[in-house]
BAFIDREN-78188 format. One record per residue (C-alpha): residue in three letters; x, y, z; residue number from 1. Coordinates in steps of 0.2 Angstrom, whole numbers. Layout:
BEGIN
<r res="ala" px="X" py="Y" pz="Z" n="NUM"/>
...
% end
This chain:
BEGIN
<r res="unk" px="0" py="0" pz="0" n="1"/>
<r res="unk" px="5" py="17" pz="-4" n="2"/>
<r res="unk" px="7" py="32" pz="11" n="3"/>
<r res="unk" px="-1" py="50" pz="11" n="4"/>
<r res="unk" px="7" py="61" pz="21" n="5"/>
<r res="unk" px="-4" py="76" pz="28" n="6"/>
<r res="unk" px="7" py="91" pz="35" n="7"/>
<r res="unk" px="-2" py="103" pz="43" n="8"/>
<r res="unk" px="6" py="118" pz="51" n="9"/>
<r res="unk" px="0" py="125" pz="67" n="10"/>
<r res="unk" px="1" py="139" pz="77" n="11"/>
<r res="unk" px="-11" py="145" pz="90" n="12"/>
<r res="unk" px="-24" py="133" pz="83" n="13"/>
<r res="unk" px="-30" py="123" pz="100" n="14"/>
<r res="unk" px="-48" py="126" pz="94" n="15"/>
<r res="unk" px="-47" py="118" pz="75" n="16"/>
<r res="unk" px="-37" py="104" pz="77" n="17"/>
<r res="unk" px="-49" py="89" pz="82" n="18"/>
<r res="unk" px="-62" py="99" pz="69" n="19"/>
<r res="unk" px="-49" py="98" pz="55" n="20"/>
<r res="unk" px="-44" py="78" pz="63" n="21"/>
<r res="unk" px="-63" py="75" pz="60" n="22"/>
<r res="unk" px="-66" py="82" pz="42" n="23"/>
<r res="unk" px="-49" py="72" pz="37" n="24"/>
<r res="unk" px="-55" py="57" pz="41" n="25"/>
<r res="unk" px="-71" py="58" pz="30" n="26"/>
<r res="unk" px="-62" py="55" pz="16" n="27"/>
<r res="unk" px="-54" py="38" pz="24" n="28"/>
<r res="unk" px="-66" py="27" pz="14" n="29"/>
<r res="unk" px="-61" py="32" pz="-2" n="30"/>
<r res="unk" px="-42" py="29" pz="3" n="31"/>
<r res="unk" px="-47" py="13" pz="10" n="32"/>
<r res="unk" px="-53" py="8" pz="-8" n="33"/>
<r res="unk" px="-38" py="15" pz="-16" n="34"/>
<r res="unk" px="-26" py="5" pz="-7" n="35"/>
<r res="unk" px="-18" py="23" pz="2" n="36"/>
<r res="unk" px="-13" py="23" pz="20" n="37"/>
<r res="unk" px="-14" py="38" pz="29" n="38"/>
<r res="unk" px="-5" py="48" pz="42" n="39"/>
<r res="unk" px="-6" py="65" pz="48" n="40"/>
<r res="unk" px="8" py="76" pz="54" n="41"/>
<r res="unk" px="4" py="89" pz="64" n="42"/>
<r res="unk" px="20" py="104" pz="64" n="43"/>
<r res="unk" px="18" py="114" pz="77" n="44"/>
<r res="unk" px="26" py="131" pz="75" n="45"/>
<r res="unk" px="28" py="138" pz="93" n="46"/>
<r res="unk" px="11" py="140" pz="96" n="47"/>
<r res="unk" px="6" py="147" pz="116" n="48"/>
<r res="unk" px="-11" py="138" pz="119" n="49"/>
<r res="unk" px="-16" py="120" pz="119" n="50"/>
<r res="unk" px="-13" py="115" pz="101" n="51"/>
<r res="unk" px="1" py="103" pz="107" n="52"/>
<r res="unk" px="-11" py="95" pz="120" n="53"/>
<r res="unk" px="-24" py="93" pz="106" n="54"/>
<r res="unk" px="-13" py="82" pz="95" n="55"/>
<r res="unk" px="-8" py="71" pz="110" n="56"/>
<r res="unk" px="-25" py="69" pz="114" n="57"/>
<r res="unk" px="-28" py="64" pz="95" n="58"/>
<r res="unk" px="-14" py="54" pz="98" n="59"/>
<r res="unk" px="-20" py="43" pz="110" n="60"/>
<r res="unk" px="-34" py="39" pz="99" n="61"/>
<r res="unk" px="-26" py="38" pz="84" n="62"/>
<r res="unk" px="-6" py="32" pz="83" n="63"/>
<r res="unk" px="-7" py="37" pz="63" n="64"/>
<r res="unk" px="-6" py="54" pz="72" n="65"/>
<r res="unk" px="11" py="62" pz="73" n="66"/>
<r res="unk" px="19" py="79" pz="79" n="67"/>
<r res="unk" px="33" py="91" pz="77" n="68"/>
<r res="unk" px="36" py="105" pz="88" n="69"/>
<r res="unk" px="46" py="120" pz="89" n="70"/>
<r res="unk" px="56" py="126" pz="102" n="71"/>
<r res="unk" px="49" py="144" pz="96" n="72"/>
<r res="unk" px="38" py="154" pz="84" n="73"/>
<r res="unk" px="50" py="150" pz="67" n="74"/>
<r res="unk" px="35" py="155" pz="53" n="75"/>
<r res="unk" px="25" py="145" pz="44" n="76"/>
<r res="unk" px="39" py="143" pz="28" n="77"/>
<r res="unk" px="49" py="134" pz="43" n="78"/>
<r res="unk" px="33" py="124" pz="49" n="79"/>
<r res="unk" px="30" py="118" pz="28" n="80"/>
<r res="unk" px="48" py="114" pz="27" n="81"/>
<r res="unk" px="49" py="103" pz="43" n="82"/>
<r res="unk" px="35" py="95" pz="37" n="83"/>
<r res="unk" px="40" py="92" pz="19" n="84"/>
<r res="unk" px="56" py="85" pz="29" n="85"/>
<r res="unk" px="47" py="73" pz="43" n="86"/>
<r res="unk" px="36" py="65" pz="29" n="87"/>
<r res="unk" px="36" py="48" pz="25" n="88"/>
<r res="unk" px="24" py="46" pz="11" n="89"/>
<r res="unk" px="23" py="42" pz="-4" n="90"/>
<r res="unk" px="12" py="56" pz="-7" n="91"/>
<r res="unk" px="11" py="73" pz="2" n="92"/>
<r res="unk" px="-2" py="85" pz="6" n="93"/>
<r res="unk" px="-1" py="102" pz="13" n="94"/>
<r res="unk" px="-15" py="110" pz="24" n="95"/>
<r res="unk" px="-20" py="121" pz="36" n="96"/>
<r res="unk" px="-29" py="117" pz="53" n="97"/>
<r res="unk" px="-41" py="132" pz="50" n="98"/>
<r res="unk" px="-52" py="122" pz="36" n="99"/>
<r res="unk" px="-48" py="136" pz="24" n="100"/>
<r res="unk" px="-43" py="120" pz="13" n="101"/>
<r res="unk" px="-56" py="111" pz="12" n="102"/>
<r res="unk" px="-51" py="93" pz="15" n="103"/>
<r res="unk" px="-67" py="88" pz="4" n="104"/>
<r res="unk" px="-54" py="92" pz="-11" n="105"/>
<r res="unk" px="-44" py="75" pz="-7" n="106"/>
<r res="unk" px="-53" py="65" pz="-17" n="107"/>
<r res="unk" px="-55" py="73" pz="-33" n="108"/>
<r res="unk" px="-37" py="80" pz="-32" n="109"/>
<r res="unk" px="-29" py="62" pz="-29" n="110"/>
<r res="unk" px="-38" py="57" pz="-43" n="111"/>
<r res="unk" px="-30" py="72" pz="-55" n="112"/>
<r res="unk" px="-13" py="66" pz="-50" n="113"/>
<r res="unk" px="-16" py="48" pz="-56" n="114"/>
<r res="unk" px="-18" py="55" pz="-71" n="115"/>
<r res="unk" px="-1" py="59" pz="-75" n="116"/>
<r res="unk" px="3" py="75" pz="-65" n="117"/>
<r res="unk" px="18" py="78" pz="-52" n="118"/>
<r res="unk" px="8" py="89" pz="-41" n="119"/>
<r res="unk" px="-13" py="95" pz="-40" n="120"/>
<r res="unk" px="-13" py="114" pz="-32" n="121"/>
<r res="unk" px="-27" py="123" pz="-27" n="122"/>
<r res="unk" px="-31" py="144" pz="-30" n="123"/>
<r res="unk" px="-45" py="152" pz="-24" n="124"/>
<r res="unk" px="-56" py="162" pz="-36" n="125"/>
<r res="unk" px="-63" py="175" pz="-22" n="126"/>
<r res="unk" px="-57" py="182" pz="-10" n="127"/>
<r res="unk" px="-75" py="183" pz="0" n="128"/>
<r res="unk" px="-72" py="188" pz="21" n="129"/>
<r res="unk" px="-57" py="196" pz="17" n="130"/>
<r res="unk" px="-53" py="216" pz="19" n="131"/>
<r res="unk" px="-55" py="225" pz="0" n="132"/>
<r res="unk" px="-40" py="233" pz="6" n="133"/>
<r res="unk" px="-30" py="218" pz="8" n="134"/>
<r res="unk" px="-35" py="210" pz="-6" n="135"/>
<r res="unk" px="-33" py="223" pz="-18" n="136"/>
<r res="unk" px="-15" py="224" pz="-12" n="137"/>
<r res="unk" px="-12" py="204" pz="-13" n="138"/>
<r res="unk" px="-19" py="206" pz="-32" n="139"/>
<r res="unk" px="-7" py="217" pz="-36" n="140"/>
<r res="unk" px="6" py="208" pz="-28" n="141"/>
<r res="unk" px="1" py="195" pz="-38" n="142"/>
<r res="unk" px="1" py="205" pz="-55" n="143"/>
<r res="unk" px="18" py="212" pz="-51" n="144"/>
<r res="unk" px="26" py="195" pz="-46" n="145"/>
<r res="unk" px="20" py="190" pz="-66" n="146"/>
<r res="unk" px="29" py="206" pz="-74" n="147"/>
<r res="unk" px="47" py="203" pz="-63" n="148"/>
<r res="unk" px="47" py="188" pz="-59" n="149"/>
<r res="unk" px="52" py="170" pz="-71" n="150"/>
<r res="unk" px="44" py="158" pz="-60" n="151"/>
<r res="unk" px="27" py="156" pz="-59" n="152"/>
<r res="unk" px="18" py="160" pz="-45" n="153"/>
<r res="unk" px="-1" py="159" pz="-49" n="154"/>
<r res="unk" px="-14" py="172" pz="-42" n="155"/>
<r res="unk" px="-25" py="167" pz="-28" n="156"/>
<r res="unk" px="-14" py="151" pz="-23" n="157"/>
<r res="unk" px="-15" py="141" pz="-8" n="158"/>
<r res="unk" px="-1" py="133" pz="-1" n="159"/>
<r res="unk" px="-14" py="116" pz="-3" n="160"/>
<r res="unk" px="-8" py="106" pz="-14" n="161"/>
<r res="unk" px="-4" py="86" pz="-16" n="162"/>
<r res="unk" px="12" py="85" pz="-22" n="163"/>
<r res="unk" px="22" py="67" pz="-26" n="164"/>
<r res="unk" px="38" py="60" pz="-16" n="165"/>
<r res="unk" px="49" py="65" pz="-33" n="166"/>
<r res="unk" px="42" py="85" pz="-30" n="167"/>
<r res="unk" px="44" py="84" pz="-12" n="168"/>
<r res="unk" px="61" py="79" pz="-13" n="169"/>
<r res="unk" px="63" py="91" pz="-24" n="170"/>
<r res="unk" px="58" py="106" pz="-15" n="171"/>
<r res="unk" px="68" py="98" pz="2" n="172"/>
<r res="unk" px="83" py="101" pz="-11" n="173"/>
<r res="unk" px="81" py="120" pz="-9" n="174"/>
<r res="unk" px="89" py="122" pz="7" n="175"/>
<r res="unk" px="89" py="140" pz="9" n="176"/>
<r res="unk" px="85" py="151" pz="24" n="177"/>
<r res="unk" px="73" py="163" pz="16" n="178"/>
<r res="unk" px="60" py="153" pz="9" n="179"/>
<r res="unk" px="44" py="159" pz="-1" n="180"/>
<r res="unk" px="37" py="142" pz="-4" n="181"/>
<r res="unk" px="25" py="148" pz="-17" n="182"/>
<r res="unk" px="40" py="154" pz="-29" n="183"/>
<r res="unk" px="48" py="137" pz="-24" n="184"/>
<r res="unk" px="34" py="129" pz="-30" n="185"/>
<r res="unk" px="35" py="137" pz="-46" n="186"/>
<r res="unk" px="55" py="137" pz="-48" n="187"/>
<r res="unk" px="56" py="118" pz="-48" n="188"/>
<r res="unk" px="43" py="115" pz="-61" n="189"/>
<r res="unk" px="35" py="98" pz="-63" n="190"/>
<r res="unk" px="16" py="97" pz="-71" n="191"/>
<r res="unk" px="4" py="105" pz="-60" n="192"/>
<r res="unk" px="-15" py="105" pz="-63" n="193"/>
<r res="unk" px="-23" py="120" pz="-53" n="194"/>
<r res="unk" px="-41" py="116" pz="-45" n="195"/>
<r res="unk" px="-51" py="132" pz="-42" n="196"/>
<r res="unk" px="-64" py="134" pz="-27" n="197"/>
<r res="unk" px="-71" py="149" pz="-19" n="198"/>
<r res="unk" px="-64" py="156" pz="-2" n="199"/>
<r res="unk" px="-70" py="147" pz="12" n="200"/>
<r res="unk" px="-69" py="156" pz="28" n="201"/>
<r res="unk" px="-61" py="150" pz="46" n="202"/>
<r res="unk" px="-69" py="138" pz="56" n="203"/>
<r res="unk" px="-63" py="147" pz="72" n="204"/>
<r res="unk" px="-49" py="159" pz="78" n="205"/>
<r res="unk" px="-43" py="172" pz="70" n="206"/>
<r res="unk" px="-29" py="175" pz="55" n="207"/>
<r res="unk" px="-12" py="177" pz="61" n="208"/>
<r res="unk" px="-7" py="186" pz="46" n="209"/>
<r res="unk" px="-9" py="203" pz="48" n="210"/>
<r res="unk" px="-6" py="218" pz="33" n="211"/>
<r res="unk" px="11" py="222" pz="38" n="212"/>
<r res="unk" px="18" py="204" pz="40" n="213"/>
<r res="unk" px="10" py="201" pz="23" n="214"/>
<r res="unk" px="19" py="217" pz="16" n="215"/>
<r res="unk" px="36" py="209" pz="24" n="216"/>
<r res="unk" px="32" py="192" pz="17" n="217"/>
<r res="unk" px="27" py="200" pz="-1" n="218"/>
<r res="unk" px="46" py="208" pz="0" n="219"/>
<r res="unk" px="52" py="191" pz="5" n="220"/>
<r res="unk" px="43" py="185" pz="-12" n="221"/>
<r res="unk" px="51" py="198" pz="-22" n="222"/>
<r res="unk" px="70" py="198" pz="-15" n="223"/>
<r res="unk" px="69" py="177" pz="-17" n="224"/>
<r res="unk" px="63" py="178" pz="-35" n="225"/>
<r res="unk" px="66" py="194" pz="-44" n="226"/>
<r res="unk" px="82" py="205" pz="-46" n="227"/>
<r res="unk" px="72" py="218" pz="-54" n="228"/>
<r res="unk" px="73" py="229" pz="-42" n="229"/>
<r res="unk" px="92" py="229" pz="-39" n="230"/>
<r res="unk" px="90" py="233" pz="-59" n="231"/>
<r res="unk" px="77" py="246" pz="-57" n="232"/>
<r res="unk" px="88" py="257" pz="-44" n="233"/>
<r res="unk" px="103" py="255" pz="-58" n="234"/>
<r res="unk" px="90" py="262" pz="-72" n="235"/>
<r res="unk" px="85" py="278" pz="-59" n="236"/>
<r res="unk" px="103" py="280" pz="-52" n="237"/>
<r res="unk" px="107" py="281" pz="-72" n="238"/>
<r res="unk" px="92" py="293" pz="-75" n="239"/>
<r res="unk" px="94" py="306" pz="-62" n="240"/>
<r res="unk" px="113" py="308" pz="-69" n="241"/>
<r res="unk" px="106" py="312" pz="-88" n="242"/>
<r res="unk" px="94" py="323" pz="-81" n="243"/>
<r res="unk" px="109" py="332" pz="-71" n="244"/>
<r res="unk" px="119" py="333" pz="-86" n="245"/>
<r res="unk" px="106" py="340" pz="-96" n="246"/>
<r res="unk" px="103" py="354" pz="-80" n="247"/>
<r res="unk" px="120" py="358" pz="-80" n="248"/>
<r res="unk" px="119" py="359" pz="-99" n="249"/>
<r res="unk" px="102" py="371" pz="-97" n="250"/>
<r res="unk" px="108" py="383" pz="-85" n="251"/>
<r res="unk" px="127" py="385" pz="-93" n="252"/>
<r res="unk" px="118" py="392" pz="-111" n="253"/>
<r res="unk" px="107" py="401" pz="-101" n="254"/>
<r res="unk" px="118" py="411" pz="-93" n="255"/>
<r res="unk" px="128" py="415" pz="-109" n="256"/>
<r res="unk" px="114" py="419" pz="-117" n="257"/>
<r res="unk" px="103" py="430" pz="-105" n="258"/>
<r res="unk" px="116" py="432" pz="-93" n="259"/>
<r res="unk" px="104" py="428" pz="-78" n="260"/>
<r res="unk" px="108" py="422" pz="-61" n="261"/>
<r res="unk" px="107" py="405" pz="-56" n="262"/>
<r res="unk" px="90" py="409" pz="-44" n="263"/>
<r res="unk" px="76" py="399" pz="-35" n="264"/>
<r res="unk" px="82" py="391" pz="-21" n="265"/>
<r res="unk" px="65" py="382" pz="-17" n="266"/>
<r res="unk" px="66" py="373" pz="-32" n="267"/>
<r res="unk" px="83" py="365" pz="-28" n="268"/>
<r res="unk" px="79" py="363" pz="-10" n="269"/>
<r res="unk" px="64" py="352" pz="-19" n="270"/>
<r res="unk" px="77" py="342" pz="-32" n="271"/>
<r res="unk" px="89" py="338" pz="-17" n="272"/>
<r res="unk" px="78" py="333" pz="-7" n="273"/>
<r res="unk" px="68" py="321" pz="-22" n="274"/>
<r res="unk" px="86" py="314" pz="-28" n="275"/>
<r res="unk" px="88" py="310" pz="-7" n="276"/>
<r res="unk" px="75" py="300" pz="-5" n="277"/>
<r res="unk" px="78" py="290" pz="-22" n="278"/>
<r res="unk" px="93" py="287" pz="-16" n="279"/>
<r res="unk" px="90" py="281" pz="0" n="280"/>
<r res="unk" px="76" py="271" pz="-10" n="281"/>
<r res="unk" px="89" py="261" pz="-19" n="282"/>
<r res="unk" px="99" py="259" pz="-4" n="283"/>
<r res="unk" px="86" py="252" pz="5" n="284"/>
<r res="unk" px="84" py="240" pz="-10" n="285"/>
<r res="unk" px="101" py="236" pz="-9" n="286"/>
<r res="unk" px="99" py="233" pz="9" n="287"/>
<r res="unk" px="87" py="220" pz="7" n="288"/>
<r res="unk" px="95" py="212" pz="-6" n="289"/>
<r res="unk" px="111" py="212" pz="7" n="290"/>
<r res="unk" px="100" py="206" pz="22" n="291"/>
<r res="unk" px="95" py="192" pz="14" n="292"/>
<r res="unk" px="112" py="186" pz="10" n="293"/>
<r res="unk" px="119" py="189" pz="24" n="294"/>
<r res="unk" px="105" py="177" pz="33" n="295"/>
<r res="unk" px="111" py="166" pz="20" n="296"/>
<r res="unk" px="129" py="164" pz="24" n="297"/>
<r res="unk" px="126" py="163" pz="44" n="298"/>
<r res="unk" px="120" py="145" pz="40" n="299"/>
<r res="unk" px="109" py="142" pz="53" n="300"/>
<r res="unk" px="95" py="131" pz="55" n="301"/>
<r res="unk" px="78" py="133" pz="49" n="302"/>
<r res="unk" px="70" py="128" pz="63" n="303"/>
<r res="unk" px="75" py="120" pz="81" n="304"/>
<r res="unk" px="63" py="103" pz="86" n="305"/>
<r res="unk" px="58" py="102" pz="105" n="306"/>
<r res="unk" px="46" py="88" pz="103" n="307"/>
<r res="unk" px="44" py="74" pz="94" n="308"/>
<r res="unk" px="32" py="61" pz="93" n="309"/>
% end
């Protein structure tokens, strides 16, 4: 018999995982007649309520149950690694506890992957519950991701997706410390067929994603996969030294010709102060470009285990 491994990553969610344990299993029948074992693989990502003592309880019940925990907070890219690393199946599955993804998808998506394809991922076609704000911002993310970037990284993606030992290994090859595992997905290629659903809300809790740590993780997406930017503060820093060329030009013919003054000091205080701030914009891009590798070469680990079982 073949092994399905289903990672789900957790953090702060005491309150949906016997719910998620519950919806999982409905789908044990249809396993059973394809021959596919099952086990479920609970990473938990530092969380500080009683998320750990739900999985033990499942545990007790249920020895296909398993658990990783952190010794801290690490992120959910450390908690997706961890458990692309700790699973033993021949076929993996990534979820969250929150029943955002919608374990009612098994099925139809194990049945996609038979026919030929390395991985079966899911996208969400609305973005129902969410603030307009933020998802008029995670659109445009999206968009611009298209225009910079060479890897795919398709608009409205979840991180579901069913995925075979081969693409696992795969992605378990790219060992780096800042991880964007949507572009990962994307960068080592493999046949994927996308399954579209509409946005299902959280069965309880609360997101743990606010704006800003989207923001941050969106600039994560954009350093790991893109050196547009390092190329966009080349094409200003180029710019802005025609322009001053052509100034310098201007007020030199000027001067022989009418014989005026070099006046208006408003007007430079506004040019210094705009060729300021693009310069501190293309060192900040530079910075970031420079934090990252130098997370990089610290080599440490990705995440630190305190529990087991």
């Amino acid at each position: 018999m073949s092994l399905l491994t289903v990672v789900v990553p957790c953090y702060n969610e005491e309150e949906n995982v016997p719910f998620f344990y519950g919806e999982l299993m409905k789908n044990e029948p249809f396993f059973d007649e394809k021959g596919i074992e099952l086990e479920l693989l609970y990473v938990d990502d530092g969380s500080r309520d009683g998320t750990v003592t739900e999985v033990k309880k499942l545990r007790e019940k249920d020895q296909r149950v398993h658990l990783v925990s952190f010794s801290r907070n690490f992120g959910k890219e450390a908690a997706i690694y961890a458990g692309l690393e700790n699973a033993g199946g021949d076929y993996v599955v990534l979820m969250d506890a929150d029943l955002q993804d919608p374990p009612s998808l098994l099925p139809e998506m194990f049945d996609l992957l038979e026919q030929g394809y390395d991985s079966v991922a899911t996208r969400r076609v609305s973005r129902k519950g969410e603030p307009p704000v933020r998802s008029f911002f995670a659109r445009m993310f999206y968009r611009l991701m298209k225009k910079i970037s060479r890897t795919e990284i398709m608009d409205g993606a979840r991180d579901y997706r069913l995925m075979t030992r081969q693409m696992v290994d795969a992605i378990l090859s790219m060992q780096e410390y800042n991880r964007f595992t949507k572009g990962i997905f994307g960068w080592v290629g493999f046949s994927t067929k996308w399954i579209e659903y509409e946005n299902v809300e959280r069965l309880k809790g609360e997101t743990k994603w606010s704006f800003w740590k989207l923001f941050l993780y969106s600039l994560d997406g954009i350093c790991a996969f893109s050196t547009v930017p390092l190329m966009l503060a080349s094409v200003m820093g180029a710019f802005f030294c025609v322009v001053a060329f052509l100034m310098i030009f201007f007020i030199i013919i000027r001067k022989l010709i009418f014989g005026d003054p070099v006046s208006g000091w408003p007007s430079l205080v506004c040019i210094i102060l705009m060729v300021s701030g693009v310069q501190f914009f293309c060192t900040g891009i530079l910075g970031q470009y420079l934090a990252k590798t130098y997370m990089e070469v610290k080599r440490r680990p990705i995440y630190l285990v305190k529990e087991r079982l």
